[in-house]
C-alpha positions in Angstrom: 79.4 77.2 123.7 77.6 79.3 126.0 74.4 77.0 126.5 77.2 74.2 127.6 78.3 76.5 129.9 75.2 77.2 131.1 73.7 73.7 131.3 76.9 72.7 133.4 76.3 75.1 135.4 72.7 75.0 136.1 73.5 70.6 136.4 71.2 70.0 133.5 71.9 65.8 132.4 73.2 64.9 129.3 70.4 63.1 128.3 67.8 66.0 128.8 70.8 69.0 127.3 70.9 66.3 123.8 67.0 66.4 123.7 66.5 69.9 124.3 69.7 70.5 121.6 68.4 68.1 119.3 65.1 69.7 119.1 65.8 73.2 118.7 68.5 72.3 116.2 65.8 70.5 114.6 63.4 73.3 114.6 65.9 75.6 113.1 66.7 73.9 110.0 63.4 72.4 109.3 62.4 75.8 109.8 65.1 77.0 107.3 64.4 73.6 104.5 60.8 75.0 104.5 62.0 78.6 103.6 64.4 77.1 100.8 61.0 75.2 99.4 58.5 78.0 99.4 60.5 81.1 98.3 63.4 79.7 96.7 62.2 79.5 93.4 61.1 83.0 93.4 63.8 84.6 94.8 66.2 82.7 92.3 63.7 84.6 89.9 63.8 88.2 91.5 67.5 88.1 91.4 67.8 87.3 88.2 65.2 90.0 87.0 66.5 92.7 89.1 69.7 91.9 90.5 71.9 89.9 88.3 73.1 93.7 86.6 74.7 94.0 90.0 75.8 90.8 91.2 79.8 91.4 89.8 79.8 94.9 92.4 78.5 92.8 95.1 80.8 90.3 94.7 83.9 92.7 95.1 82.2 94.3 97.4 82.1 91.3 99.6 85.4 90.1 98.6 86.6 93.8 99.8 84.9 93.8 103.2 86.6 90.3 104.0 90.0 91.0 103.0 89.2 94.3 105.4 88.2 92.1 108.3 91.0 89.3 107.4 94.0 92.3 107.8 91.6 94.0 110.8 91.9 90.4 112.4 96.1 90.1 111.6 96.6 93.1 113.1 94.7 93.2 116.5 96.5 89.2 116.7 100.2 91.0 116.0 99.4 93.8 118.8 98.2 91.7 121.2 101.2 89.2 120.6 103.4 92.2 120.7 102.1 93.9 123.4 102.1 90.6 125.5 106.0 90.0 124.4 106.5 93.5 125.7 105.4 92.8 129.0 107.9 91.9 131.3 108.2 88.1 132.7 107.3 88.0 136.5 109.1 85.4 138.5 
């Protein structure tokens, strides 16, 4: 969102913003395939040798921190709504 910002502001054509988009995003994940092809393999391996003993405790572990950051997230969204309700209208 920013960079459409920015190219809106700046008066950057569609045409050129697509390329320029296209390319980077194309960069990125060929960038990222190529990673998945060279080290997948062995870090499928290295987990299973070394991490799998663990793999239950991170799971809850992550499951933990998002339910943290779900109710986190509810509650900042209840304040604000209630702290905007609490506000008087102005007419």
């Amino acid at each position: 969102m920013p960079f459409l910002v920015a190219a809106g502001a700046l008066g950057v054509t569609r045409r050129r913003f697509l390329a320029a988009l296209g390319t980077a995003r194309a960069l990125r994940y060929g960038l990222v395939a190529w990673l998945g092809v060279r080290y997948g393999r062995p870090m499928v391996h290295w987990w299973n040798r070394y991490m799998a003993q663990y793999e239950g405790a991170i799971g809850w572990a992550i499951l933990a921190l998002f339910l943290v950051a779900l109710a986190w997230g509810i509650w900042q969204w209840r304040r604000s709504t209630a702290h905007s309700a609490a506000q008087p209208a102005t007419t």
